[in-house]
N, C-alpha and C positions, 0 to 999 in steps of 0.2 A: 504494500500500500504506500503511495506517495503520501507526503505532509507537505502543501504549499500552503506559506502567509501569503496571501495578496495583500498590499495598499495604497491606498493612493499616498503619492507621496513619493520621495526620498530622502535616505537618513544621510544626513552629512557628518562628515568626517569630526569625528569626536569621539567621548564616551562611550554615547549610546552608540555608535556604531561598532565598537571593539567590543562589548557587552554582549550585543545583539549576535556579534559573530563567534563571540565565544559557545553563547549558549544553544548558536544553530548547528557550528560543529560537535557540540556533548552530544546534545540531542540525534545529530545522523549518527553518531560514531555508539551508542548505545543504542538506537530503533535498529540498526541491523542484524541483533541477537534477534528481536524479533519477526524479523521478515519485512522491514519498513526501509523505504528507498531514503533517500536525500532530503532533508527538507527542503526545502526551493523557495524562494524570495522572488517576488512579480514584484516591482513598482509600478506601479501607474501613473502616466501623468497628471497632473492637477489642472482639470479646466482652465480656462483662461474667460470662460463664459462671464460676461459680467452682472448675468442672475444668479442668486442663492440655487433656485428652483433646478436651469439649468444646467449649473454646474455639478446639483446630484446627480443627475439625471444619466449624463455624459460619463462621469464616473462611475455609477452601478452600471451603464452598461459595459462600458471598457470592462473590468472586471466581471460581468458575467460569460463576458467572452472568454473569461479563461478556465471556466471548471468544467473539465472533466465531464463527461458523461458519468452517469450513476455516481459520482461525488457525494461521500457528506458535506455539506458546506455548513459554516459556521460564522454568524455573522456577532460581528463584535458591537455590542447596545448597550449603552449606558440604561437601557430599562429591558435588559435580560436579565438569564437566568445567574444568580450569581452561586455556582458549586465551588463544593471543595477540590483538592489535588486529586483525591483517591476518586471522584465521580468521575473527573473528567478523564483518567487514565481508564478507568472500565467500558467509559463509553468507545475512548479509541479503539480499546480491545475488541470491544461489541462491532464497530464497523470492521473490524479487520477481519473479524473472524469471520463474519457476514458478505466476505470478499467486495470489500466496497472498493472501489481502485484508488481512490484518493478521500484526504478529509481535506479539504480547502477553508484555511482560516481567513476570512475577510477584512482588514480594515479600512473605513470608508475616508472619506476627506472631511474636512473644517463643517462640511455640512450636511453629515450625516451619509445616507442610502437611500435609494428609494424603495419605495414602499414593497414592489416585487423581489426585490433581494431577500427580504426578510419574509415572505413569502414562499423562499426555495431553501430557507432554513433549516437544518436537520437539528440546530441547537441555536440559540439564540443566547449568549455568554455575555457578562458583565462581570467589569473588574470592581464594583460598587458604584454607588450612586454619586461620586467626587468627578471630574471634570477631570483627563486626563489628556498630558500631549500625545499625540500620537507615538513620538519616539518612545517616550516609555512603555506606551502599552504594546508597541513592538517587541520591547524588550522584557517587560511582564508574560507576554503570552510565549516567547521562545522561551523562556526560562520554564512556566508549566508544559511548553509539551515536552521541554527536558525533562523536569520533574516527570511526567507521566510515564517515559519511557523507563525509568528507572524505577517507579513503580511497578510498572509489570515486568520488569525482567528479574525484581528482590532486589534490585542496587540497595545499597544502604543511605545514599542521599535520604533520599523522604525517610523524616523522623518524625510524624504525627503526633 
């Protein structure tokens, strides 16, 4: 099973971006004990549209063009579901086992997704109800699907 983040956006050279690649390299280098490709990183570009509306619009769809057939996709909402380590590692297990070809994590731009994305949702994820930059929740969400891979292979990282 493939693991792609999509978002709109790119992380410029800093912190977060040596962060974000630390925790993509864990994460590939422990998913392929269990049968999990590469995690894979999409940027998207950032509308230029100078509507709110349209420049959702523009970006869910650029990123709808990139998941997969039969994907789980996962879209990232400040009014999702907000699980623990240990849910979100069962559920990847659950689509893997379920022979899903990929789990596609989405994040959207400055203004959000449109409404059909969240529509083709298999999970609907919240890092809590606080305002967060993109880059971190880049780097929040590689670090759990590190964390999950390491959950289900018994790593000893996850100390619950």
């Amino acid at each position: 099973m493939r693991i792609i983040v999509a978002a709109v956006g790119r992380l410029k050279q800093g912190p977060e971006t040596e962060l974000s690649a630390r925790y993509r390299k864990r994460a590939a280098q422990t998913g392929r004990h269990l049968g999990l490709r590469d995690v894979e990183i999409i940027e998207i570009k950032e509308s230029r549209a100078g509507d709110a509306g349209k420049r959702m619009i523009e970006e869910s769809i650029a990123l709808a063009n990139i998941i997969p057939q039969n994907a789980a996709v996962v879209v990232l909402d400040s009014r999702g579901e907000s699980i623990d380590s240990g849910a979100l590692a069962a559920q990847l297990g659950k689509w893997r086992e379920n022979g899903r070809p990929a789990a596609v994590f989405l994040i959207g731009g400055a203004d959000g997704l449109a409404a059909n994305l969240g529509e083709k949702a298999s999970l609907r994820l919240s890092f809590g109800k606080a305002t967060w930059p993109h880059q971190l929740v880049r780097v929040m969400l590689l670090e759990q699907i590190y964390r999950a891979t390491t959950i289900l292979t018994g790593h000893p990282y996850h100390r619950a």
